[in-house]
N, C-alpha and C positions, 0 to 999 in steps of 0.2 A: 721556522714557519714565518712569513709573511702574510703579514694582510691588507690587502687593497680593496682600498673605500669609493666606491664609483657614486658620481652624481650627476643634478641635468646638468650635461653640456649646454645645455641651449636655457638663457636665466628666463625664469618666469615671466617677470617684466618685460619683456619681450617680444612681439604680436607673435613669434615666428613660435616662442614659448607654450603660449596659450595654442596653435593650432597643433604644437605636436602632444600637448595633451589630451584636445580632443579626440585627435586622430587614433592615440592611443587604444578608443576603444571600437576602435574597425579594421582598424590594420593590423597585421601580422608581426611587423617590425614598422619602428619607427627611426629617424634617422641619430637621434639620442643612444637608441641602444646597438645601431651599428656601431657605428663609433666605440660604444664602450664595448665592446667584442673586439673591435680594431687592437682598445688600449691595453686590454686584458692579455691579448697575445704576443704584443709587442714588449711589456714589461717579462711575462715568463719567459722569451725566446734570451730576453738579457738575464735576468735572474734565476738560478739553480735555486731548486727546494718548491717548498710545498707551500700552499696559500689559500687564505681563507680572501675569501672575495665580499663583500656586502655593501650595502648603500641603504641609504632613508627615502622615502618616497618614491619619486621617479626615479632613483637611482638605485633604490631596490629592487624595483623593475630588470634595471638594465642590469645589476646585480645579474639575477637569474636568467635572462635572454643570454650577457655575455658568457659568463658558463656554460651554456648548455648547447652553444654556436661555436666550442673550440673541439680543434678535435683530439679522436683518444686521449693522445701525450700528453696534452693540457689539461685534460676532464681527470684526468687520474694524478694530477700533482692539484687540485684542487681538495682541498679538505672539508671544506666547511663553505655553502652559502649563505648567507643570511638577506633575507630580505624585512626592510624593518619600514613597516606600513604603507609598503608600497602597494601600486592600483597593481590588479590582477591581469590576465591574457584573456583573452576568447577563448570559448570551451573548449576548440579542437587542441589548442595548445598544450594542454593538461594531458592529453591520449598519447602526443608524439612520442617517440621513443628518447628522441634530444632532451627532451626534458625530464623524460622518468629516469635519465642517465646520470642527472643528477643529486 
């Protein structure tokens, strides 16, 4: 089992930081959690076995975005999300099927 720890790609201190957190809560996806969907898939395509995926704040966010944005092959060698006091989605997000998949 592997575990991979996602965080912001883009630093706080940052202006570009601060706007994708606000954006966080009107958008659907933000460019932080493409990204770490990107990394998530890129790392299992190299690595055989199963993986726990988590992140702290914005990157527990991205945690649960990247998981739930891979497909089957990926979702089913994922074991474990954790997201650890990350900010939450918009309510339709909670209903999708990509996310109850996980």
């Amino acid at each position: 089992i592997y575990t991979l720890s996602l965080h912001d790609a883009l630093p706080i201190l940052e202006i570009s930081g601060w706007i994708e957190n606000l954006n966080m809560s009107v958008d659907n996806k933000t460019k932080c959690q493409m990204l770490g969907a990107e990394y998530v898939k890129k790392v299992m395509k190299k690595i055989d076995g199963n993986f726990i995926i988590l992140g702290h704040s914005k990157g527990g966010n991205t945690s649960i975005y990247a998981s739930m944005n891979q497909s089957k092959y990926f979702k089913d060698r994922i074991i474990k999300v954790y997201d650890l006091d990350g900010p939450g989605f918009k309510d339709n997000v909670y209903k999708l099927r990509k996310f109850k998949s996980i």
